[in-house]
N, C-alpha and C positions, 0 to 999 in steps of 0.2 A: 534544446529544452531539457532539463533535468526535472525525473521523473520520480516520482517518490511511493513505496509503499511501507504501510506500517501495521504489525499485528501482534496481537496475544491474545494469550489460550484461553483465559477467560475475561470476565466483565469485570471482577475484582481487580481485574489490574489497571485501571485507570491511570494510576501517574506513568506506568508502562509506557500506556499508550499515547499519553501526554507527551511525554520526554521524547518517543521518537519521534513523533509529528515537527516539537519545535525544533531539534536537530535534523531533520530535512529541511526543512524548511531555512535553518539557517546555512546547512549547504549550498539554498539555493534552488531548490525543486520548487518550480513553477506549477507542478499538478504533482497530487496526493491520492492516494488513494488506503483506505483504512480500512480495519475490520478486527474484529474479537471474535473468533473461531479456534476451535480444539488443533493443533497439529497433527490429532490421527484422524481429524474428520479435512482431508486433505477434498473430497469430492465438492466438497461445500463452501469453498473462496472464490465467492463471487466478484469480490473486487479484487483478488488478485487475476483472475480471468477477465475483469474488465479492464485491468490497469495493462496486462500481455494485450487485449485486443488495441486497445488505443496504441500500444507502442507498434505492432504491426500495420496500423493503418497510417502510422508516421510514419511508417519508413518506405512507403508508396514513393514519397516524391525521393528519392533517393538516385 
C-alpha cells in the first residue's frame, strides 16, 4: 500500500495543496493524509504523526 502525505505552510495555498493530493494519488497512494501547518510550527503535524503511526502499525504484520 502506498502511503501519501501532503502539506503547506499556510491555507492560502490551496492549489498547493490540491496539486499534491492529485499527484499522490495518481502515483497511486491508496491513503492520504493532509494538513496546512507552518514548517516551524514542526510540534503541531498531527496528520503527519498520524500518517507515521499508521505506517508503524502496518508494519506489525511484517
Amino acid at each position: 500500500m502506498l502511503i501519501g502525505y501532503a502539506r503547506t505552510s499556510t491555507l492560502d495555498q490551496k492549489a498547493g495543496i490540491e496539486a499534491q493530493v492529485r499527484d499522490l494519488q495518481a502515483a497511486g497512494c491508496e491513503r492520504l493524509f493532509q494538513e496546512q501547518v507552518s514548517s516551524v510550527d514542526v510540534a503541531n503535524r498531527e496528520q503527519l504523526a498520524i500518517a507515521l503511526d499508521f505506517i508503524r502499525k502496518g508494519m506489525l504484520w511484517w
